[in-house]
N, C-alpha and C positions, 0 to 999 in steps of 0.2 A: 115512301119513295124519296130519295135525297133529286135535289134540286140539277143533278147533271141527268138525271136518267128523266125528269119530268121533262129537260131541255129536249132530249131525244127521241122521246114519242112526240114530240110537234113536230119535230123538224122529219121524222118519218112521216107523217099525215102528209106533209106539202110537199115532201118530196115528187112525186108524180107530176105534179103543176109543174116545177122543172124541168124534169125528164122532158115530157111530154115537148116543150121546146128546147132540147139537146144540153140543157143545165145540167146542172147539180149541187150537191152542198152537200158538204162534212162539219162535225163537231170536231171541233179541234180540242177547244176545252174551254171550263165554267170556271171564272175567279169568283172567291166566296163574296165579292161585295155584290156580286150579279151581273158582272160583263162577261159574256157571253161573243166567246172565239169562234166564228165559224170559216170553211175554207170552202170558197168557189171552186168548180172543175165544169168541163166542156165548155159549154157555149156561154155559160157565165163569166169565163175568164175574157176581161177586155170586153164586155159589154159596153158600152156606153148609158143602160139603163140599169146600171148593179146598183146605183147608189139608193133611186128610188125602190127598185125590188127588193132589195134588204131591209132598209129605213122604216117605208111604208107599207111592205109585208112583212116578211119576215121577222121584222124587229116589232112590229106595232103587234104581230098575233102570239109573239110569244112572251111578251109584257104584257097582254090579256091573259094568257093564257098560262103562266108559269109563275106565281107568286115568287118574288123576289128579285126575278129577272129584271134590269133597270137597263141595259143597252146593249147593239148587239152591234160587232166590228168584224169587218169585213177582212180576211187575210186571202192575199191574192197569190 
């Protein structure tokens, strides 16, 4: 499994946690050194807590969780 489809079944598992308070998140797209494009939508957009909910979720569980993954940038 190439490393943009492993990025996508994570970010499908958490996606609910978002939903669930009116978020969301899309894959935009994977640079091969392992920075990892993602795009905010609903109640994500203009949060004031996106930095840490990306940083220290988002980004922390799929640098656990996705070998090679090294950071993850927020496009708004």
């Amino acid at each position: 499994m190439d490393l943009t489809q492993q990025v996508q079944d994570v970010i499908d598992k958490i996606r609910p946690y978002l939903q669930r308070d009116g978020g969301d998140v899309a894959l935009d797209h994977v640079e091969p050194d392992g920075r990892v494009y993602l795009r905010v939508l609903g109640a994500c957009v203009g949060c004031g807590a996106i930095d840490y909910t990306y940083k220290e979720g988002v980004e922390a569980l799929l640098i656990d969780e996705v070998p090679g993954v090294k950071e993850v940038i927020v496009l708004e």
